[in-house]
Biopython code that builds the backbone (N, CA, C, O; Angstrom):
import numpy as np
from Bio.PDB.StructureBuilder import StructureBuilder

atoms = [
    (1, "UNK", "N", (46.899, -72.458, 31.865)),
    (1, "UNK", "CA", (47.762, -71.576, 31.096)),
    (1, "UNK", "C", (49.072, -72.278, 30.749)),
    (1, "UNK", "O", (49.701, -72.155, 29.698)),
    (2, "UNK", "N", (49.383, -73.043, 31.818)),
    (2, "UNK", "CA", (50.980, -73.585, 31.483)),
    (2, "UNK", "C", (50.940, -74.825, 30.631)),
    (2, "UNK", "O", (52.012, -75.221, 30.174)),
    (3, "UNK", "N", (49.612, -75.621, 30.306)),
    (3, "UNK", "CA", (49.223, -76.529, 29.256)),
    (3, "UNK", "C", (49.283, -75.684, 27.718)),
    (3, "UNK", "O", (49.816, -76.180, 26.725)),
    (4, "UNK", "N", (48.772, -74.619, 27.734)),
    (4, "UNK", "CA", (49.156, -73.458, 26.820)),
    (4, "UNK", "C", (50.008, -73.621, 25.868)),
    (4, "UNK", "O", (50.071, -74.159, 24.763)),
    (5, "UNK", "N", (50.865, -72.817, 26.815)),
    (5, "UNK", "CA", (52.400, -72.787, 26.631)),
    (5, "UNK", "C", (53.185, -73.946, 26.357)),
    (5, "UNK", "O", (54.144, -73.876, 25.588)),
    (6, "UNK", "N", (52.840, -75.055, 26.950)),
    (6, "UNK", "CA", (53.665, -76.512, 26.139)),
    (6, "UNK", "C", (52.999, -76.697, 25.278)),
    (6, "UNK", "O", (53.688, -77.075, 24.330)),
    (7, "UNK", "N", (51.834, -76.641, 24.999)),
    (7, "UNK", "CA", (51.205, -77.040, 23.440)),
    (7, "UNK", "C", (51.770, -76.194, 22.625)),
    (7, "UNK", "O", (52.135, -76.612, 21.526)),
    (8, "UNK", "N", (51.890, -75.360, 22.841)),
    (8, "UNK", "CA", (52.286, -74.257, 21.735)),
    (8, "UNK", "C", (54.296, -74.383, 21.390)),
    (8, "UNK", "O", (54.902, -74.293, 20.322)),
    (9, "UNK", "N", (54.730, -74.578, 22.580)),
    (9, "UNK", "CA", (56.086, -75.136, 22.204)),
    (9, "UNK", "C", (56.609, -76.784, 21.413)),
    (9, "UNK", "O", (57.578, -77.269, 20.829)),
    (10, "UNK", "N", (55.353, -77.129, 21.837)),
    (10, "UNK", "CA", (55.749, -78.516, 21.577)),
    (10, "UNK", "C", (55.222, -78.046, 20.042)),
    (10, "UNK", "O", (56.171, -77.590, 19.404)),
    (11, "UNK", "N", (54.023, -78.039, 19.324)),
    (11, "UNK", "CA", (53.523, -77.888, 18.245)),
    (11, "UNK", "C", (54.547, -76.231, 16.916)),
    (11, "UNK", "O", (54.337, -75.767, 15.795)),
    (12, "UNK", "N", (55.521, -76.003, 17.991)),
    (12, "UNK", "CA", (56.869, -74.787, 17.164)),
    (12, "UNK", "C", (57.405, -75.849, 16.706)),
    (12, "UNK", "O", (57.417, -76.081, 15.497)),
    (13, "UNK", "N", (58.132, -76.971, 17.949)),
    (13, "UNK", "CA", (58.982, -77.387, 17.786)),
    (13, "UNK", "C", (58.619, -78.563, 16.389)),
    (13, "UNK", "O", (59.568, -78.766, 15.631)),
    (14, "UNK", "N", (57.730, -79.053, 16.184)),
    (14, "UNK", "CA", (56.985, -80.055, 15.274)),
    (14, "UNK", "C", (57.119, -79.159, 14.224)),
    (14, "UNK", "O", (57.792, -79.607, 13.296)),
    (15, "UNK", "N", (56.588, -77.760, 14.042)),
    (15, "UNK", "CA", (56.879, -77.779, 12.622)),
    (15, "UNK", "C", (57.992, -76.994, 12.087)),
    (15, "UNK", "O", (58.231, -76.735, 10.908)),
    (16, "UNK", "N", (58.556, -76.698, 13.013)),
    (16, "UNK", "CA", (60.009, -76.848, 12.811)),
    (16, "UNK", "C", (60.957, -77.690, 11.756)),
    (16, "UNK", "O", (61.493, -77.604, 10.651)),
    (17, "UNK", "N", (60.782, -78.560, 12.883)),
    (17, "UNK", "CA", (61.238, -80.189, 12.294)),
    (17, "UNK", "C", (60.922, -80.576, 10.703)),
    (17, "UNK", "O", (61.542, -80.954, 9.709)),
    (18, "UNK", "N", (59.614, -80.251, 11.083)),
    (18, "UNK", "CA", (58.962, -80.624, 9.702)),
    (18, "UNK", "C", (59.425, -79.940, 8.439)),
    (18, "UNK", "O", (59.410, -80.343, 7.276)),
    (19, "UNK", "N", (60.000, -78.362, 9.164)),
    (19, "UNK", "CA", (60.063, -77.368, 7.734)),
    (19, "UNK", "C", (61.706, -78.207, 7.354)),
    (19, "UNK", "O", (62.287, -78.213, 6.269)),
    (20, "UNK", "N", (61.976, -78.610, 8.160)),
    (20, "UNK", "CA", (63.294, -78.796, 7.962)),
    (20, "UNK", "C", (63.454, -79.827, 6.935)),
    (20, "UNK", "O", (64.050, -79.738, 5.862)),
    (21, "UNK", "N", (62.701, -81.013, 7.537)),
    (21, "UNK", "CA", (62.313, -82.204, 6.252)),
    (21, "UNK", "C", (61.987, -81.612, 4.794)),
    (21, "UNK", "O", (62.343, -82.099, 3.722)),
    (22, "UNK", "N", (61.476, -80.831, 4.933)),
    (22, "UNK", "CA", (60.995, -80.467, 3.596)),
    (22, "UNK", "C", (62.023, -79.779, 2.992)),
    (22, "UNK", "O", (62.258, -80.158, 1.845)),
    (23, "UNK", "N", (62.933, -78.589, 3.552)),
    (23, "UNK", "CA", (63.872, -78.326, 2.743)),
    (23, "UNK", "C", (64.979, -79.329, 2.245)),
    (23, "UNK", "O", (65.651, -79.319, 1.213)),
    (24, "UNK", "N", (64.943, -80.449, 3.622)),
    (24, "UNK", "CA", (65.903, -81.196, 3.024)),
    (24, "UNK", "C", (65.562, -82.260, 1.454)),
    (24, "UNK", "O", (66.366, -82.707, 0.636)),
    (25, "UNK", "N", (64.593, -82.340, 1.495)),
    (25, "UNK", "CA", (63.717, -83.244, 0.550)),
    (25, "UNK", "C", (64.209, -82.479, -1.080)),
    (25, "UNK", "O", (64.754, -82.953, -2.076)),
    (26, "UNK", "N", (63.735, -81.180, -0.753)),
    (26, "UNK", "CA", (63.408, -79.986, -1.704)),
    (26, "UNK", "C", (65.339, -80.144, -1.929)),
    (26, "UNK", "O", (65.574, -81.061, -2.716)),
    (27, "UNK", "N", (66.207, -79.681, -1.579)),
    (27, "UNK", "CA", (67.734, -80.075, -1.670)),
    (27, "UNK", "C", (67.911, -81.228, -2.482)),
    (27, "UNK", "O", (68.310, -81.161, -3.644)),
    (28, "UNK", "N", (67.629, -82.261, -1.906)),
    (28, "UNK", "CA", (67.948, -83.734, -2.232)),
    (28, "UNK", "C", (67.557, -83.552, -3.939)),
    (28, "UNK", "O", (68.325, -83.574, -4.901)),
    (29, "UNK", "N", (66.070, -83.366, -3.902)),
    (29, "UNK", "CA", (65.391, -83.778, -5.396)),
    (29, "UNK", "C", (65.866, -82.569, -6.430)),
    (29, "UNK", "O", (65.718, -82.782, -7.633)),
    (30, "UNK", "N", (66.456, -81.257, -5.977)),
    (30, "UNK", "CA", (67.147, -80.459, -6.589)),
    (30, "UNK", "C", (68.657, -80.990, -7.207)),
    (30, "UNK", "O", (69.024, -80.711, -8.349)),
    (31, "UNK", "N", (69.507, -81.850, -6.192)),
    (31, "UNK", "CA", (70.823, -82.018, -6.662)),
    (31, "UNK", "C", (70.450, -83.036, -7.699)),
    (31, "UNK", "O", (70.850, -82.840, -8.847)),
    (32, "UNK", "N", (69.503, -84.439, -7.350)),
    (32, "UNK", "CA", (69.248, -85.410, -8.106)),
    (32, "UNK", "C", (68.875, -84.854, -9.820)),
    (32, "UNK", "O", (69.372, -85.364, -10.824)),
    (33, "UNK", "N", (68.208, -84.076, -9.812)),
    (33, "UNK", "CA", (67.891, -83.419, -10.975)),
    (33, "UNK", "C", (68.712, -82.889, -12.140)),
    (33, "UNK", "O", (68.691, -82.771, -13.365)),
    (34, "UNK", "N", (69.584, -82.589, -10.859)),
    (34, "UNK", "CA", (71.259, -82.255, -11.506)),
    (34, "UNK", "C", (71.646, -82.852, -11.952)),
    (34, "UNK", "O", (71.649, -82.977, -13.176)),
    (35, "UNK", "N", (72.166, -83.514, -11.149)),
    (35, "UNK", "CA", (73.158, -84.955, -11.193)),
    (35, "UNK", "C", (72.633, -85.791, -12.875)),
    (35, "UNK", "O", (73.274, -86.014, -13.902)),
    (36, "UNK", "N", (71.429, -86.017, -12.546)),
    (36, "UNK", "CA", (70.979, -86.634, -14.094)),
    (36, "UNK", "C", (70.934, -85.136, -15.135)),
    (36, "UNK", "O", (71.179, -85.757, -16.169)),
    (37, "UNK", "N", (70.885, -84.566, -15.325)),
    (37, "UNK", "CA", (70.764, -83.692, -15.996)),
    (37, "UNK", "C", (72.396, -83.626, -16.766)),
    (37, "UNK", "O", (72.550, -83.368, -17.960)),
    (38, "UNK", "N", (73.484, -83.906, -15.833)),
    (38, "UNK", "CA", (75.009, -83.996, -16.022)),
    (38, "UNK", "C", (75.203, -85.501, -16.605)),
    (38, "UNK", "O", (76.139, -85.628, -17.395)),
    (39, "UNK", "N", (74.659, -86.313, -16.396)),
    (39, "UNK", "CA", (74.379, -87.408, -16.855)),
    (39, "UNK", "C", (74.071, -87.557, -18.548)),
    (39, "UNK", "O", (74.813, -87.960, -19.444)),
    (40, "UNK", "N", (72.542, -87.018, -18.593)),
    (40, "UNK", "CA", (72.412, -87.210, -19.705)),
    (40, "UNK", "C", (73.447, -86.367, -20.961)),
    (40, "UNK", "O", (73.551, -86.717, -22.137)),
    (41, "UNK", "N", (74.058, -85.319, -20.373)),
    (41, "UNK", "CA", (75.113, -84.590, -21.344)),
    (41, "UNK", "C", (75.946, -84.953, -21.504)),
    (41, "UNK", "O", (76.538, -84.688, -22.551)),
    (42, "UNK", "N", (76.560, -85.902, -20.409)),
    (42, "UNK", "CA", (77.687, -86.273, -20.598)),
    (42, "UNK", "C", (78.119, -87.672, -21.075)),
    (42, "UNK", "O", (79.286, -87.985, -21.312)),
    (43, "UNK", "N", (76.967, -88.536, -21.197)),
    (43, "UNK", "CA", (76.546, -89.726, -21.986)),
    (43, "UNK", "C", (76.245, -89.768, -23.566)),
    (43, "UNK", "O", (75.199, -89.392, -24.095)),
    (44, "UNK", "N", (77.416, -90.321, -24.236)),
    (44, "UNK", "CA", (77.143, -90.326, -25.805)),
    (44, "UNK", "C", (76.154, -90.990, -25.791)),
    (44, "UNK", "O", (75.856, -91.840, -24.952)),
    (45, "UNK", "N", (75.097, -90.410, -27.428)),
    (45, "UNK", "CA", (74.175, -90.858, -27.410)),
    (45, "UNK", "C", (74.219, -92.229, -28.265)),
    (45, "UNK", "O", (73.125, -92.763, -28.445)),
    (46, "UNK", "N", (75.467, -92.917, -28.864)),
    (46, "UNK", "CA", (75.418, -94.128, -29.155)),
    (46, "UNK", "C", (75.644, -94.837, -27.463)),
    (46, "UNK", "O", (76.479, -95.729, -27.614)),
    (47, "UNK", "N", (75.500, -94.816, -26.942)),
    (47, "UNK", "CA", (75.675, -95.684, -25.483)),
    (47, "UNK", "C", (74.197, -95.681, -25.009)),
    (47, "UNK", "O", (73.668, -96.573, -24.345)),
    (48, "UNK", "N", (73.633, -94.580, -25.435)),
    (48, "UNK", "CA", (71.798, -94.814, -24.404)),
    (48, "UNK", "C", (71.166, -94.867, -25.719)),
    (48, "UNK", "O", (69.947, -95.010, -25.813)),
]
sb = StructureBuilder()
sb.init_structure("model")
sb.init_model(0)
sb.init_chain("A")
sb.init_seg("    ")
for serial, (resi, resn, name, xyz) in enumerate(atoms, 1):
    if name == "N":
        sb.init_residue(resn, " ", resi, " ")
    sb.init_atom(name, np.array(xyz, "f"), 0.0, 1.0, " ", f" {name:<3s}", serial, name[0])
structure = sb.get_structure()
């Protein structure tokens, strides 16, 4: 029973972690999107 219970904490704590990676990912490729998006508006188009 108490093998259980650490599998099951250990395998919270994993995707935990994991959800966390992913929002951070999901953040990251959200601002980047931005960021160029502010880019391309704000770049005359005789320069690109």
């Amino acid at each position: 029973m108490d093998e259980l219970w650490v599998a099951t904490v250990a395998g919270s704590c994993v995707l935990v972690i994991a959800t966390m990676f992913v929002a951070g990912h999901y953040r990251r490729e959200r601002r980047r999107r931005e960021l160029l998006r502010q880019l391309e508006h704000d770049t005359p188009a005789a320069l690109g």
